[in-house]
C-alpha positions, 0 to 999 in steps of 0.5 A: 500500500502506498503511503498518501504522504510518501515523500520524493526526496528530489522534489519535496522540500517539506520534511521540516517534521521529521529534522524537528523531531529528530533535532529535538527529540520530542513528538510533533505534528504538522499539515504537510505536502507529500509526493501523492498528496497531503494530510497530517503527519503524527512524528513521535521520537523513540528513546530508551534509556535516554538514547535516541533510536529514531522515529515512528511517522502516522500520516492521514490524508486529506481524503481519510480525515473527510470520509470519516467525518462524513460516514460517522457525523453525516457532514460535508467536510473538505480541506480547503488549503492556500495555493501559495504552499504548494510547490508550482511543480508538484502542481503541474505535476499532480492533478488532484487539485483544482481551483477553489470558488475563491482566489489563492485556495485549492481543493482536491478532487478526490474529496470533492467527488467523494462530497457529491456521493455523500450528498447524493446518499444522506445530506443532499440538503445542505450541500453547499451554495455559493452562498454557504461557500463564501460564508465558508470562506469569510470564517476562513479567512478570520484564521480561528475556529468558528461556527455560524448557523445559515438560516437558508439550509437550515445548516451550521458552518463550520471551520477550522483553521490549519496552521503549520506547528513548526512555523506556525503559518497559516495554511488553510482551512477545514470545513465543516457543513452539519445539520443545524435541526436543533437549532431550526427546531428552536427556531420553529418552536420560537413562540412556543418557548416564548409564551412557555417563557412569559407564561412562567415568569407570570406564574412566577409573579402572581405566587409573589403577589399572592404572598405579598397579598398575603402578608398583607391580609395576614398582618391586617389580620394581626392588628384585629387580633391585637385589638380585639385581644386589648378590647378584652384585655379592657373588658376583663379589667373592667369586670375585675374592678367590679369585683375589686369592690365587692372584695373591698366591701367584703373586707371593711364590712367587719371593721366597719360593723365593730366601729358602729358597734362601738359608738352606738354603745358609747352613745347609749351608755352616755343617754341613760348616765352609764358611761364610765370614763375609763370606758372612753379611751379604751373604745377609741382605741378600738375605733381607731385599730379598726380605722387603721385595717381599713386604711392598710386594705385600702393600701393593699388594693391600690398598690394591686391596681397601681402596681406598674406592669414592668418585668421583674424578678419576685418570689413567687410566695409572695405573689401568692400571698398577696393575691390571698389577702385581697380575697381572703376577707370575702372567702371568710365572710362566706364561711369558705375555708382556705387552705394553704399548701405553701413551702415559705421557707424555700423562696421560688425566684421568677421573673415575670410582670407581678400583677399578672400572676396576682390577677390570675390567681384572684379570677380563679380564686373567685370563680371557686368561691362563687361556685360554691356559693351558687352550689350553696355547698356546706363546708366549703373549702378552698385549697392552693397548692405550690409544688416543684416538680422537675423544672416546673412550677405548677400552682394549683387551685381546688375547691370542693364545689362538685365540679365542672359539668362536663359539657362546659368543661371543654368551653370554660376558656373561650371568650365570653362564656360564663356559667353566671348570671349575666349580671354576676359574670362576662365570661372574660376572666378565666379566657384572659387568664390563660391569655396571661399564662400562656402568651405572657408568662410562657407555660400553660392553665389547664382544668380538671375534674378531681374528686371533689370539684374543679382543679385548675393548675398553672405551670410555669417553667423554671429560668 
């Protein structure tokens, strides 16, 4: 078989590859002229133990390279190379090569026929015009690779640049003419890709507007809540100032009674001459004892109402027994037993708004009481709990008032339901006092049934 490159010492001059690589001993390749015609030469030395021992030489002609890009990519494919690198000699010579469709190139014959079978068998389509030749040609002469799409035969050209490695001169140009269906596809279905496009960005901008609409509604929404939460908040404070009274009355009713009883008796001693003069000082002491109970009750309740609500650390008994002090009066004037299951010695640290715990005990100490009273029970108890339990503070009120009945049980914190008379209750003080533990306090209120009537236990968690 004869080698396409096999060169004629007298007549060629391009053995550069060769002396390059026995010179400097490294692999090397180039586009060269041969004897029969040209393609690339592939030059690697052979060493073995740093000794030179000569070299190996692939060739590829032209028609090798072409054929194989066109049966295995189905393009069209020539080697389109300057006419000034050939030997004038080897051309007249030689009559492989013609003429390109632009001055100062040359094609080999053998590749242009083997491009007509091609077309004839599988791309007829995008053998190339003149128009796609002198595209070809004006990406050639830019000397770099390239590729542009030529809406025409629906094709892509594409070249790239030969240069020789040694010299680095520019010496032509392969071409390449595929199927542009990709991109004609992307072209036909322009439109539908632009309304998928449009489409998606518009879907994309009503799930923000719906989110902002959202935020929106949902921060509207937040403000009622607040509102209402404070018109409640109101509404309960109100209601609780009612029955701040009724505790008052019920602790000045006694000191009040001793003090008429007292001058009503040293008025009737002085009317009938029975007064004794050492009877006098003695009862005013008794007046103004009395007098100086009700000015500390009075105390007792305006530091209750006054207090200001700033987050502070108290002792929990202490909040306890205050809010007892306030009701303890009412309870004895009902014949209500109050027992305490307290630990003072142990004081519990925690850090809170003072007056909201205080107010939560008196709602429930009072909803205990009046049930007792509406259920007319006889010896009647109340009882309240301190207990640690792990790294809770659980707080528990229990009476003996026979229990909740089980169909209001599930309802007793909703706003506005009470089990009173209209005129005796709002149905606020239990729902703003789990408003409190919960929301403000972070633990929680819940109620039962126990054996002798309703028991309500707050939790709180330890700092």
């Amino acid at each position: 078989m004869v080698n396409p490159l096999d060169f004629d010492r007298k007549t060629s001059n391009k053995r550069e590859t060769l002396k390059y690589v026995q010179q400097h001993k490294v692999p090397t390749s180039s586009y060269e002229i041969g004897k029969f015609g040209s393609g690339y030469r592939f030059v690697y030395p052979i060493i073995k133990n740093n000794i030179y021992l000569g070299l190996i030489s692939l060739t590829f002609s032209e028609e090798a390279i072409t054929k194989s890009l066109m049966k295995q990519y189905d393009v069209l494919s020539n080697f389109i190379i300057k006419k000034d690198i050939f030997d004038k000699d080897f051309l007249k010579n030689n009559k492989s090569y013609k003429d390109a469709h632009f001055a100062g190139f040359i094609h080999n014959k053998t590749i242009l026929e083997d491009l007509k079978l091609e077309s004839k068998k599988k791309i007829i389509d995008i053998k190339p015009s003149y128009e796609i030749s002198k595209k070809l040609y004006e990406l050639g002469q830019k000397k770099e690779a390239s590729s542009i799409f030529v809406n025409e035969k629906d094709s892509i050209v594409t070249v790239i640049p030969i240069y020789h490695n040694i010299s680095n001169m520019y010496e032509g140009f392969v071409s390449i003419i595929s199927k542009g269906e990709t991109i004609n596809l992307l072209n036909t279905n322009y439109y539908t890709i632009l309304f998928l496009f449009i489409f998606l960005y518009l879907s994309v901008m009503l799930l923000f507007l719906q989110q902002k609409i959202k935020a929106v509604l949902d921060k509207e929404l937040t403000k009622q809540m607040i509102k209402k939460d404070q018109q409640l908040l109101e509404q309960a404070k109100m209601a609780q100032m009612g029955e701040m009274i009724g505790n008052i009355a019920h602790q000045w009713r006694q000191p009040l009674s001793a003090i008429s009883t007292i001058a009503s008796g040293i008025k009737l001693n002085h009317e009938f001459g029975m007064l004794q003069e050492n009877d006098i000082p003695k009862n005013m002491d008794l007046i103004v004892d009395n007098t100086k109970y009700l000015s500390k009750t009075i105390d007792t309740f305006r530091d209750f109402i006054k207090e200001k609500r700033v987050e502070k650390e108290v002792i929990i008994q202490d909040r306890i027994e205050e809010s007892l002090k306030i009701i303890q009066a009412s309870l004895e004037n009902n014949h209500i037993k109050l027992i305490k299951n307290i630990d003072y010695q142990t004081p519990i640290k925690y850090k809170m708004i003072p007056e909201e715990l205080a107010q939560v005990l008196i709602n429930i100490l009072n909803n205990a009481k009046d049930a007792i009273i509406h259920k007319k029970i006889e010896d009647s108890w109340i009882k309240i709990s301190l207990i640690i339990k792990s790294n809770k503070i659980l707080i528990t009120i229990e009476d003996n008032a026979k229990g909740i009945e089980e169909v209001n049980i599930a309802k007793i914190f909703d706003p506005y339901f009470t089990t009173k008379h209209q005129s005796q209750g709002t149905g606020l003080g239990l729902y703003m006092s789990k408003t409190i533990i919960e929301k403000h306090l972070g633990g929680s209120l819940s109620v039962k049934n126990s054996e002798n009537g309703a028991l309500f236990t707050i939790e709180l968690y330890r700092q």
